[in-house]
Backbone as JSON, one array per atom type, in Angstrom:
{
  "sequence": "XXXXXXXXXXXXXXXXXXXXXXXXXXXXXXXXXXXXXXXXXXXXXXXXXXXXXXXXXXXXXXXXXXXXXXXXXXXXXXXXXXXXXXXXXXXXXXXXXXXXXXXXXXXXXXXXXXXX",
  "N": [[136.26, 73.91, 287.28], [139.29, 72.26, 288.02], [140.27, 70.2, 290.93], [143.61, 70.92, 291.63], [143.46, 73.49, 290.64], [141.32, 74.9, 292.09], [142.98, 74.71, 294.7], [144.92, 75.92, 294.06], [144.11, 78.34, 293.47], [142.94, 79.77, 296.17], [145.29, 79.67, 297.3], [146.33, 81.56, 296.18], [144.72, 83.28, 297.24], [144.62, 83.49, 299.94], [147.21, 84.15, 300.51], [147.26, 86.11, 299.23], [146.31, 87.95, 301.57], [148.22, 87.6, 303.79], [150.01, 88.83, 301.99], [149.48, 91.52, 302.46], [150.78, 92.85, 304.98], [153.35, 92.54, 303.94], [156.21, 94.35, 302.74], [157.89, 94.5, 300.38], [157.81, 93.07, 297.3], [160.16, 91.54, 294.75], [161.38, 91.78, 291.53], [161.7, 88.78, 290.83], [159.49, 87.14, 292.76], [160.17, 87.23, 295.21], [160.08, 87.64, 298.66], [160.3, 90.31, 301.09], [160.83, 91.82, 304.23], [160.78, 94.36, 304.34], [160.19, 97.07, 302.48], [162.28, 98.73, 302.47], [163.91, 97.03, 301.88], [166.88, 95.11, 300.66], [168.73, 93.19, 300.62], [169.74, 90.43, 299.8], [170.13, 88.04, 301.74], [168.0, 88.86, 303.21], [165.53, 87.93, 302.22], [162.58, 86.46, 303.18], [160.54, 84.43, 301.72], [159.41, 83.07, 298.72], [156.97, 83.78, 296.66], [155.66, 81.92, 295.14], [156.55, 79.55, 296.61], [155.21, 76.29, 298.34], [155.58, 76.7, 301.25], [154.91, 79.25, 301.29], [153.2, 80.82, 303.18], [153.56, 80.13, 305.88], [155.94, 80.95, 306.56], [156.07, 83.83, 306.12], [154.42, 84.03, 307.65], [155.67, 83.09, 310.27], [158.3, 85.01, 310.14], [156.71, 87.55, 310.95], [156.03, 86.92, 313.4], [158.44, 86.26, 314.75], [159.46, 88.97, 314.0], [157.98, 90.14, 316.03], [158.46, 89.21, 318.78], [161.54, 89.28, 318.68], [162.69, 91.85, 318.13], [161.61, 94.42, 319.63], [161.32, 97.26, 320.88], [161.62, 97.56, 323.2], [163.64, 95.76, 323.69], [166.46, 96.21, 322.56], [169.21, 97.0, 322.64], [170.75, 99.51, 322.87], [168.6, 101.77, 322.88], [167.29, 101.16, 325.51], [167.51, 102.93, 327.22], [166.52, 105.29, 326.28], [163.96, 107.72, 326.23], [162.99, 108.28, 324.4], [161.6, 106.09, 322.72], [159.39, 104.52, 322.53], [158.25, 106.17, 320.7], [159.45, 106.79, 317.89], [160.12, 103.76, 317.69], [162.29, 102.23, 317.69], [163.31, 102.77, 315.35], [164.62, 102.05, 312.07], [164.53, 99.4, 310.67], [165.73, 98.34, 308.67], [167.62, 100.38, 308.33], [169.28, 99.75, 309.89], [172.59, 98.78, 310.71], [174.89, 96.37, 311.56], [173.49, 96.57, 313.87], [173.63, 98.75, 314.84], [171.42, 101.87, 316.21], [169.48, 104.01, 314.04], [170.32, 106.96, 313.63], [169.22, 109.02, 312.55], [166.96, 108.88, 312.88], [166.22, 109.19, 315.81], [167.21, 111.67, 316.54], [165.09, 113.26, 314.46], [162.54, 112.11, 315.56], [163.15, 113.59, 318.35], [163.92, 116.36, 318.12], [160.88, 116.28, 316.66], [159.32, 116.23, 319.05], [160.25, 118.09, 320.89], [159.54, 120.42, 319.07], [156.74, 120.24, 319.45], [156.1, 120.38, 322.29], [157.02, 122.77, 322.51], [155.49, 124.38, 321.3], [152.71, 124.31, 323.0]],
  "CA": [[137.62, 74.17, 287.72], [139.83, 71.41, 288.4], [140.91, 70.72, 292.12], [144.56, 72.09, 291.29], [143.43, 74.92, 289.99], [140.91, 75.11, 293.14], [143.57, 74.88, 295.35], [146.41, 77.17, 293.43], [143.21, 79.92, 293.73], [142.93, 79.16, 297.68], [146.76, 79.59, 298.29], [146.81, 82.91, 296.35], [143.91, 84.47, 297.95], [145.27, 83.17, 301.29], [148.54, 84.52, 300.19], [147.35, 87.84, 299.37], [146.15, 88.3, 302.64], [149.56, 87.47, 304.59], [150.79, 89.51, 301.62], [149.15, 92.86, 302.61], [151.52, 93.08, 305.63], [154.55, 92.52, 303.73], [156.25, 95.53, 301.9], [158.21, 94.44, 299.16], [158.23, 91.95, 296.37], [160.94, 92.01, 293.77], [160.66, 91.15, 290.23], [161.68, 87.58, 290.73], [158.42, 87.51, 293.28], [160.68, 86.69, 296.62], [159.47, 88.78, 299.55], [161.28, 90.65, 301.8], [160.1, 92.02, 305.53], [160.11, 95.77, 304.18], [160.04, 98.09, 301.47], [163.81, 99.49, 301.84], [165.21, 96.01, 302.2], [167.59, 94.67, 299.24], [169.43, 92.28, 300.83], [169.31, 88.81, 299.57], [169.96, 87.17, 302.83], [167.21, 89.34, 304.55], [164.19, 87.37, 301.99], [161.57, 85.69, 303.76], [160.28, 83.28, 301.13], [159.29, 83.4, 297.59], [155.64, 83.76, 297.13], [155.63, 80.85, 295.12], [156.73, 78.47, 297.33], [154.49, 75.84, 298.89], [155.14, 77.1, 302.76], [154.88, 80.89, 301.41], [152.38, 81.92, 304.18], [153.85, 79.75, 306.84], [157.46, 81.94, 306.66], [155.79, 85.0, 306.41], [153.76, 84.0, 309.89], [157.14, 83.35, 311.34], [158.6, 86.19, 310.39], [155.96, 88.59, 311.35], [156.23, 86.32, 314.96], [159.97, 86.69, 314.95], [159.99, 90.28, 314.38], [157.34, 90.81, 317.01], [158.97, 88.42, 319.54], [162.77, 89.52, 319.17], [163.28, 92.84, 317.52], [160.69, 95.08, 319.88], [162.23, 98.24, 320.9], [161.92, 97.36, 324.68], [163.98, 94.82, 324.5], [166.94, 96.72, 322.0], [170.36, 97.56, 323.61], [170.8, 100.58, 322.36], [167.56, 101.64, 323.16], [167.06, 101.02, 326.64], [167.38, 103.71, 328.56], [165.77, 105.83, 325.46], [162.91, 108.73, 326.58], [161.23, 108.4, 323.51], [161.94, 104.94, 322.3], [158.18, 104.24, 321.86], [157.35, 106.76, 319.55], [160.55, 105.68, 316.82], [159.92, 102.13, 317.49], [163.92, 101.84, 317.42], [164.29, 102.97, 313.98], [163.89, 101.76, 311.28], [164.95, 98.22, 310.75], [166.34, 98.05, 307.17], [168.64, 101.38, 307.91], [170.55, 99.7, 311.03], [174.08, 98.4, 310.31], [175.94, 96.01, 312.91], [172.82, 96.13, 314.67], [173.34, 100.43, 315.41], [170.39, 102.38, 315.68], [168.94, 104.67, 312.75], [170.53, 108.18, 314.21], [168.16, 110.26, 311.93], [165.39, 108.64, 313.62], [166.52, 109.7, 317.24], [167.7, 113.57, 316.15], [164.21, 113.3, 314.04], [161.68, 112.41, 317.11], [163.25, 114.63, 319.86], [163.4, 117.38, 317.43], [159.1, 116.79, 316.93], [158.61, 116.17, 320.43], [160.68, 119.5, 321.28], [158.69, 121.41, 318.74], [155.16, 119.84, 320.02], [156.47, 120.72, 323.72], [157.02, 124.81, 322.5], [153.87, 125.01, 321.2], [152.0, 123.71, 324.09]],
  "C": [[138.14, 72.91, 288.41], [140.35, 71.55, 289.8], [142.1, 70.99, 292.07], [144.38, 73.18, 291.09], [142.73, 75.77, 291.54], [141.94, 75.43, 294.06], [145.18, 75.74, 295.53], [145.57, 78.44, 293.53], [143.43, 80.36, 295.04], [143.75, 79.51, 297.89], [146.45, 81.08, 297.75], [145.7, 83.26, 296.82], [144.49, 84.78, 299.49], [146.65, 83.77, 300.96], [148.45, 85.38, 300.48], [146.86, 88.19, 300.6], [147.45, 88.73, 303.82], [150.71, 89.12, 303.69], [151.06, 91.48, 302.15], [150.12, 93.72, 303.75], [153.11, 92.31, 305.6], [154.97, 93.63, 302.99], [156.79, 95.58, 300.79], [158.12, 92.92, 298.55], [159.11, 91.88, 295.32], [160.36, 91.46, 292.86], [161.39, 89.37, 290.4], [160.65, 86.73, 292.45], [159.22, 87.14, 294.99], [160.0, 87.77, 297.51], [160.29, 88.56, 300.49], [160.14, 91.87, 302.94], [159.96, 93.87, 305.7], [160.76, 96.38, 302.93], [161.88, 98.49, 300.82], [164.74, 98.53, 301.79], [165.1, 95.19, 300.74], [168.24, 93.43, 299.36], [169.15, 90.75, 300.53], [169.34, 87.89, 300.79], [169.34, 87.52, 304.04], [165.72, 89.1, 303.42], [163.95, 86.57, 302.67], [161.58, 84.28, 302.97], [160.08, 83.93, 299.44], [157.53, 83.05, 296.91], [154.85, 82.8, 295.8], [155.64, 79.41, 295.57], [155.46, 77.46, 298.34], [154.48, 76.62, 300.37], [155.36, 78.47, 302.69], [154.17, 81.83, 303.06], [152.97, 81.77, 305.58], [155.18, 80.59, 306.97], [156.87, 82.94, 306.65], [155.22, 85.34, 307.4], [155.06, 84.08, 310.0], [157.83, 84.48, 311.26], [158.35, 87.8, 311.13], [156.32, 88.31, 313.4], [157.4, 87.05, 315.35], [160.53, 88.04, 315.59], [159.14, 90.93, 315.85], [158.15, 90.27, 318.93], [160.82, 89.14, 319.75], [163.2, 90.95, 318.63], [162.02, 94.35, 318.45], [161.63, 95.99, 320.35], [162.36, 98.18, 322.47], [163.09, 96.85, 324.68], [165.8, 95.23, 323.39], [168.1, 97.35, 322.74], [170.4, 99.05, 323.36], [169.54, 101.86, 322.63], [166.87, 101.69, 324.71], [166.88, 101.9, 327.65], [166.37, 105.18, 327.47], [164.53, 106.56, 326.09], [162.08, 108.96, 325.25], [160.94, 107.12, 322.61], [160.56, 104.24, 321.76], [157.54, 105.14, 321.28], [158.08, 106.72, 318.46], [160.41, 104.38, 316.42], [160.93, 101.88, 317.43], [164.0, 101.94, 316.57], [163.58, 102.15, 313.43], [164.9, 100.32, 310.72], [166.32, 97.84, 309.37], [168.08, 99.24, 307.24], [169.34, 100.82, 309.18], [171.51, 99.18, 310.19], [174.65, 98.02, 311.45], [174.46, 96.51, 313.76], [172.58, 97.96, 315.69], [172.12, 101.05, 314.81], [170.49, 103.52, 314.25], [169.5, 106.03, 313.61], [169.49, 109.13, 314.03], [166.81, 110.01, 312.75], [164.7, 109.34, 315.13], [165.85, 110.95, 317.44], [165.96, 113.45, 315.55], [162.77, 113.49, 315.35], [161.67, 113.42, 318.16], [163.07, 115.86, 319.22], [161.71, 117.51, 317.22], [158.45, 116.7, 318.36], [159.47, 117.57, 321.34], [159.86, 120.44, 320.59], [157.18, 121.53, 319.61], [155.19, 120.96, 321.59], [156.71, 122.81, 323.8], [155.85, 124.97, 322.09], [152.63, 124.82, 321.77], [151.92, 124.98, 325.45]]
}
């Protein structure tokens, strides 16, 4: 095996690793930071690209660093805010939480709480 070939093996194994905690890939292989997201100007990288793994670290950083549900306006004064996680990232709009998510939680943490 030629070292190209060595080192085009190397990236995708190393790839697929980074890949496992990404959720979608489309058919033109770009990757995007979850499953329900369509948006072209919410891809990461393209899992071709030489600095594929290095954007998908940052991203993972990013989202852990600025999108945590502590730190979420909307959010803030929230009583169940860490068991939602603030929703669900892909279904905000303008940056408003996921409603269903809210109504969803308090509704299982009201049932839990009657059958206790």
């Amino acid at each position: 095996m030629s070292l190209v070939a060595r080192q085009q093996k190397n990236h995708l194994n190393t790839l697929e690793e980074y890949l496992k905690h990404v959720n979608r890939i489309d058919y033109l292989s770009n990757v995007y930071p979850c499953v329900k997201e369509e948006n072209l100007e919410k891809i990461i990288t393209n899992i071709y690209e030489d600095k594929a793994i290095e954007k998908i670290i940052w991203n993972r950083k990013h989202i852990i660093e600025y999108q945590l549900v502590k730190d979420k306006k909307d959010c803030k004064k929230c009583g169940i805010k860490y068991f939602c996680g603030g929703g669900c990232r892909a279904e905000e709009h303008d940056n408003k939480i996921c409603n269903f998510n809210c109504e969803y939680f308090k509704f299982a943490l009201w049932l839990w709480s009657e059958q206790q």
